[in-house]
PyMOL Python script that loads the backbone (N, CA, C, O; Angstrom):
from pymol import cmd

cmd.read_pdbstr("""\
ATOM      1  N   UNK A   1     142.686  80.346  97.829  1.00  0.00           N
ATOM      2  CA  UNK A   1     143.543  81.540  97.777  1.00  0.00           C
ATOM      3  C   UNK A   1     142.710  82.816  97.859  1.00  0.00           C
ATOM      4  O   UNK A   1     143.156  83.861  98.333  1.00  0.00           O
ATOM      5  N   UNK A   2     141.319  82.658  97.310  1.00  0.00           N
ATOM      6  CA  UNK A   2     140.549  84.036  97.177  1.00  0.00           C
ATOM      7  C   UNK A   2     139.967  84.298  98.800  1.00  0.00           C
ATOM      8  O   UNK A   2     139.877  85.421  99.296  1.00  0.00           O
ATOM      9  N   UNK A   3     139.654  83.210  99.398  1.00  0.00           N
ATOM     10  CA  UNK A   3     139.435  83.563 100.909  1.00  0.00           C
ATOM     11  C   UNK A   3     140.455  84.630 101.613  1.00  0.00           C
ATOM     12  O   UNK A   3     140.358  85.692 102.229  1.00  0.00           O
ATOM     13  N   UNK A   4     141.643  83.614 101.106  1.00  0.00           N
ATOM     14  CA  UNK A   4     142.920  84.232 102.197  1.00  0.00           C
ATOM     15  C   UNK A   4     143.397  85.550 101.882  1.00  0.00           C
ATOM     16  O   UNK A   4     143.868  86.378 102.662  1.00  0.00           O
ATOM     17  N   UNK A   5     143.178  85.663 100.360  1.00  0.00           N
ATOM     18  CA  UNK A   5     143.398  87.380 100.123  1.00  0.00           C
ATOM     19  C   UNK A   5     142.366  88.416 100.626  1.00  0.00           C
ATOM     20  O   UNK A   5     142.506  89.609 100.896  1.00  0.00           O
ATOM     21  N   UNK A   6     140.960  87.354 100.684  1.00  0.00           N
ATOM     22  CA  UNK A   6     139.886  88.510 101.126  1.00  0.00           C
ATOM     23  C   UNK A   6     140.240  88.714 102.754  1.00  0.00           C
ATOM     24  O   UNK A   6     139.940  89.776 103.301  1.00  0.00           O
ATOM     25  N   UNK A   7     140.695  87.964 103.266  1.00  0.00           N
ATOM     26  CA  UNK A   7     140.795  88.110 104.895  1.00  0.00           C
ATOM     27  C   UNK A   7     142.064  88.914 105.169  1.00  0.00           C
ATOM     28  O   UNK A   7     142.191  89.607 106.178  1.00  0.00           O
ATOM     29  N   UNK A   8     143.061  88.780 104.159  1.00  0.00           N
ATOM     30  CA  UNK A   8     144.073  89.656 105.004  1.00  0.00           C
ATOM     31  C   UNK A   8     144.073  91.237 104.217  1.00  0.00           C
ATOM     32  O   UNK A   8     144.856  92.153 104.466  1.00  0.00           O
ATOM     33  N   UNK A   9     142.887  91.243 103.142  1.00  0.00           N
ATOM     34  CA  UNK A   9     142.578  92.436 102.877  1.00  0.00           C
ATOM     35  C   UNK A   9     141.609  93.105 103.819  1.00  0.00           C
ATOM     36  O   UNK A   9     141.726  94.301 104.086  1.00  0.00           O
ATOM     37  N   UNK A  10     140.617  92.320 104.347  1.00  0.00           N
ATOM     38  CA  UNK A  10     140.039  92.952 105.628  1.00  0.00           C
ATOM     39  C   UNK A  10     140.592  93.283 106.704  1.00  0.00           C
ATOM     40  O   UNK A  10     140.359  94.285 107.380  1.00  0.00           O
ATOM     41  N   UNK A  11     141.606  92.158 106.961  1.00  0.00           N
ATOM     42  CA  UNK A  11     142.656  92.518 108.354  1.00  0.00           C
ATOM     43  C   UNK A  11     143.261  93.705 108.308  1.00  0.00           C
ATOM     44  O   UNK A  11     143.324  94.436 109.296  1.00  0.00           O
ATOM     45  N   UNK A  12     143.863  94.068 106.923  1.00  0.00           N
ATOM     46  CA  UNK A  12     144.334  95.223 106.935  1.00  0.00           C
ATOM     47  C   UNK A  12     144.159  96.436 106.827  1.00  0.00           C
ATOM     48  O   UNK A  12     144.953  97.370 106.943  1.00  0.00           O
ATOM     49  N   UNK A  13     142.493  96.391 106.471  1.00  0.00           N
ATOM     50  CA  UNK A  13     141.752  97.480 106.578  1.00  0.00           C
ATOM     51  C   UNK A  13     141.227  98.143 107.924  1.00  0.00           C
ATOM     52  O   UNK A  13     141.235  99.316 108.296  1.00  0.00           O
ATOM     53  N   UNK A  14     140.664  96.716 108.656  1.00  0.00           N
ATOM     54  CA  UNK A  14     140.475  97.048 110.203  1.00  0.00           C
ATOM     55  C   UNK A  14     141.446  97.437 110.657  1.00  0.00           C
ATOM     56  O   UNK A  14     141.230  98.415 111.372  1.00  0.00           O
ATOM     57  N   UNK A  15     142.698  97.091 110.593  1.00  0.00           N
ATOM     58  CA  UNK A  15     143.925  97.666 111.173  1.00  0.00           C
ATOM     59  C   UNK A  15     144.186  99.207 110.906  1.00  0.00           C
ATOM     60  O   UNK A  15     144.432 100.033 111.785  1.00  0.00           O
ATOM     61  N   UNK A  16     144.100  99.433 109.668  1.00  0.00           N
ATOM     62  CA  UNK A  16     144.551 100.760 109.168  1.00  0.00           C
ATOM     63  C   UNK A  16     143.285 101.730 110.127  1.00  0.00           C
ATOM     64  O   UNK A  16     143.418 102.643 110.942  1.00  0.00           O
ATOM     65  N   UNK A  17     142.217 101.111 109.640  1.00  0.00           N
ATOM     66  CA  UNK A  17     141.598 102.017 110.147  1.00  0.00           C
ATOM     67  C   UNK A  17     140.954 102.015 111.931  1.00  0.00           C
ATOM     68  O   UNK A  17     140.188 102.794 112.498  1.00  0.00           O
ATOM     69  N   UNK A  18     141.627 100.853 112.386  1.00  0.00           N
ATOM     70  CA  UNK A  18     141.946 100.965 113.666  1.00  0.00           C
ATOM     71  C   UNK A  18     143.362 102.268 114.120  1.00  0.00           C
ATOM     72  O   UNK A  18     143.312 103.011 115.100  1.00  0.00           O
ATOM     73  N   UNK A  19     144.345 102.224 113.238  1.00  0.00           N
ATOM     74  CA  UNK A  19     145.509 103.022 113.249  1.00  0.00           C
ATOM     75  C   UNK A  19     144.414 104.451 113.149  1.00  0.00           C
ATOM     76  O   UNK A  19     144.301 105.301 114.033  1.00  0.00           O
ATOM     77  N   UNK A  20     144.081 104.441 112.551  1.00  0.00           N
ATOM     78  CA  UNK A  20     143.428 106.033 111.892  1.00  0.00           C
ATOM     79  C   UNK A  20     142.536 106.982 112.879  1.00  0.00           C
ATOM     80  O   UNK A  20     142.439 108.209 112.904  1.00  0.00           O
ATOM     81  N   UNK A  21     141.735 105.677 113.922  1.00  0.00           N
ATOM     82  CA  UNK A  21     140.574 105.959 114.881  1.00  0.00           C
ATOM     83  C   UNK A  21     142.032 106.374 116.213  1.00  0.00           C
ATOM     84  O   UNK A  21     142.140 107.472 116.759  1.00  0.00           O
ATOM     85  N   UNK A  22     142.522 105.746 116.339  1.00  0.00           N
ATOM     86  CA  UNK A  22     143.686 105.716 117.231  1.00  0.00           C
ATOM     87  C   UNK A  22     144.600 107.523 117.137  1.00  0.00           C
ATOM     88  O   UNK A  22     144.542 108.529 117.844  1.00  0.00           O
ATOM     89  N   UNK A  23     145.378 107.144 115.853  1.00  0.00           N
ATOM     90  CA  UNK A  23     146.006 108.389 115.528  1.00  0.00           C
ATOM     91  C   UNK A  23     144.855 109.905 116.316  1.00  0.00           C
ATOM     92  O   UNK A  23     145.178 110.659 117.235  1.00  0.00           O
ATOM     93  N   UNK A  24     143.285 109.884 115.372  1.00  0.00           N
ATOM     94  CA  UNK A  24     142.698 110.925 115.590  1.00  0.00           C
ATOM     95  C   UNK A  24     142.165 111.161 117.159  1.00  0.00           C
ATOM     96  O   UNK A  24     142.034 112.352 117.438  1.00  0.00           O
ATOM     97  N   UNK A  25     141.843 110.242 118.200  1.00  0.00           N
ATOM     98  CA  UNK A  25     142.097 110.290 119.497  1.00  0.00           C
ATOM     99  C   UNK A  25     143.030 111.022 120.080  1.00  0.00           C
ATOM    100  O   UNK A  25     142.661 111.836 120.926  1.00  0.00           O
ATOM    101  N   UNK A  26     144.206 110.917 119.814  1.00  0.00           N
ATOM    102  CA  UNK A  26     145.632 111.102 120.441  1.00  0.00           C
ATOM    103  C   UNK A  26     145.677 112.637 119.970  1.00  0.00           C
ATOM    104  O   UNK A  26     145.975 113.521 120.773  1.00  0.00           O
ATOM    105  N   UNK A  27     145.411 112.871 118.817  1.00  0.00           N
ATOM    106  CA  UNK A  27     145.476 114.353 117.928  1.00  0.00           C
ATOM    107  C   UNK A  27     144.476 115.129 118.068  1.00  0.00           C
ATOM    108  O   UNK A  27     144.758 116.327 118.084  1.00  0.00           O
ATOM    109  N   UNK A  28     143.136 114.785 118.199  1.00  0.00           N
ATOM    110  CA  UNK A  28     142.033 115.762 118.633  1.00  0.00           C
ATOM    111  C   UNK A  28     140.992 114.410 118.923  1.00  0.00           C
ATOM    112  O   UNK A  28     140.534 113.543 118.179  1.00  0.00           O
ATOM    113  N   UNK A  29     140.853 114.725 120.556  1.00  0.00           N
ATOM    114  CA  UNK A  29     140.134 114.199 121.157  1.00  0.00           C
ATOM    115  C   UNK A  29     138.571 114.301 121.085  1.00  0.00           C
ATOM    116  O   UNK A  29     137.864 113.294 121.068  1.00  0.00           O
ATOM    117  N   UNK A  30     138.118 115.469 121.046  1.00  0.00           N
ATOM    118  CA  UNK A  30     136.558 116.117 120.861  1.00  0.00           C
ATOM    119  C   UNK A  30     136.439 115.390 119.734  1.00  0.00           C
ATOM    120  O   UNK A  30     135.849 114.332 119.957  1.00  0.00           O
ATOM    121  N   UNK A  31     136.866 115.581 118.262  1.00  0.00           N
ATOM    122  CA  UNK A  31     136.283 115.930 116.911  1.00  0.00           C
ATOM    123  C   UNK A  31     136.326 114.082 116.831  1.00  0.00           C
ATOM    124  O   UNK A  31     135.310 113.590 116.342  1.00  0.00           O
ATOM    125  N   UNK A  32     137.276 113.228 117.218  1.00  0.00           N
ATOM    126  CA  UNK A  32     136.959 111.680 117.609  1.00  0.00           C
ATOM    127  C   UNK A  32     135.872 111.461 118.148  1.00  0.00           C
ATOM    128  O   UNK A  32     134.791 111.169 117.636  1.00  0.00           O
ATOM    129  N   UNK A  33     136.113 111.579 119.034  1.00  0.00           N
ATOM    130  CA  UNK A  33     134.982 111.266 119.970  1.00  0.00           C
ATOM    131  C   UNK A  33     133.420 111.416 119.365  1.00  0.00           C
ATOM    132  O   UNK A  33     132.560 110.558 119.165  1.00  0.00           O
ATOM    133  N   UNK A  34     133.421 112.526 119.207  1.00  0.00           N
ATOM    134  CA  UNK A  34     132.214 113.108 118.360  1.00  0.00           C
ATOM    135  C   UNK A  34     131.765 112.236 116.968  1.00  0.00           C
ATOM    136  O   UNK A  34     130.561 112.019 116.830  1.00  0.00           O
ATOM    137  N   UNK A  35     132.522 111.833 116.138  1.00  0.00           N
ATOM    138  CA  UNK A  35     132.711 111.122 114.507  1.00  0.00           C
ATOM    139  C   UNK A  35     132.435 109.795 114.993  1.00  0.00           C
ATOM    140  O   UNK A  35     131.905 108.956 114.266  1.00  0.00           O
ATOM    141  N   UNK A  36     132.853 109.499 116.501  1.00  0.00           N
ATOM    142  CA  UNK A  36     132.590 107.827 116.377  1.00  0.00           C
ATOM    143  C   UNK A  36     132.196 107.397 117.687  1.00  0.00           C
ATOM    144  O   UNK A  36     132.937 107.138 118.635  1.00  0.00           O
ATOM    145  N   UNK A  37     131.111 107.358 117.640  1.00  0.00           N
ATOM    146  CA  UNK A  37     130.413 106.765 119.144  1.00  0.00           C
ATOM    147  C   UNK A  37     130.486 105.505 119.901  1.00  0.00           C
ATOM    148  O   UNK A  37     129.908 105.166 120.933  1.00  0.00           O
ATOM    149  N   UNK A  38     131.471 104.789 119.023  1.00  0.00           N
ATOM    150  CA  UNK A  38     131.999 103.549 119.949  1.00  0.00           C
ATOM    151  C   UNK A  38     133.128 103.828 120.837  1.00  0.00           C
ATOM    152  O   UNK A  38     133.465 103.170 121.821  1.00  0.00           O
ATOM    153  N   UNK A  39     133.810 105.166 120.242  1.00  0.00           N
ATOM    154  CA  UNK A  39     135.146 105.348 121.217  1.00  0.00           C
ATOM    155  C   UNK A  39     134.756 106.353 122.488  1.00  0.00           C
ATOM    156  O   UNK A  39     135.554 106.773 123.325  1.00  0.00           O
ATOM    157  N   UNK A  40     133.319 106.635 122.422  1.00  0.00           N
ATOM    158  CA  UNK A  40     132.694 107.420 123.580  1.00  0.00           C
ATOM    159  C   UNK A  40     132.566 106.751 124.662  1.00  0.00           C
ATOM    160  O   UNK A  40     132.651 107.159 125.820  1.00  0.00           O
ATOM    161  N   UNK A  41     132.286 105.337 124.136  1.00  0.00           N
ATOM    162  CA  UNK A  41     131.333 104.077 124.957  1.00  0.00           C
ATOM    163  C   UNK A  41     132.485 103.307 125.835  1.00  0.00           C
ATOM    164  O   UNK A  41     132.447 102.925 127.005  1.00  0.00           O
ATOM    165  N   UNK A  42     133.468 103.224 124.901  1.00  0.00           N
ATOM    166  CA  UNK A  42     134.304 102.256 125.679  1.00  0.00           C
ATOM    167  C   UNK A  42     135.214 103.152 126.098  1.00  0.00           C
ATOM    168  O   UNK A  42     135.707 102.717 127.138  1.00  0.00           O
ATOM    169  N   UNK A  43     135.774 104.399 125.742  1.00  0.00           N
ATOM    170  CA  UNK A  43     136.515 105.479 126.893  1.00  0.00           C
ATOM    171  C   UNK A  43     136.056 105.718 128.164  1.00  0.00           C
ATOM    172  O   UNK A  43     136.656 106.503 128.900  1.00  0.00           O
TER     173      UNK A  43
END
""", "prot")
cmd.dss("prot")
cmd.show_as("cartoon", "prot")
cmd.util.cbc("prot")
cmd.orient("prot")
């Protein structure tokens, strides 16, 4: 049970903060871009 809570507590963190990297793209493109250099790479 402690696995499965740790994994869908990670899932939901990557998610959120997949939502969050996403949201700030769409809302200010520069100040993203700039904060996170993986979304430079693969844009």
């Amino acid at each position: 049970m402690k696995t499965m809570f740790a994994q869908a507590a990670t899932f939901a963190l990557s998610a959120v903060a997949a939502l969050a990297i996403l949201v700030g793209v769409i809302d200010q493109p520069q100040v993203a871009v700039a904060t996170t250099p993986a979304v430079s790479f693969t844009a």
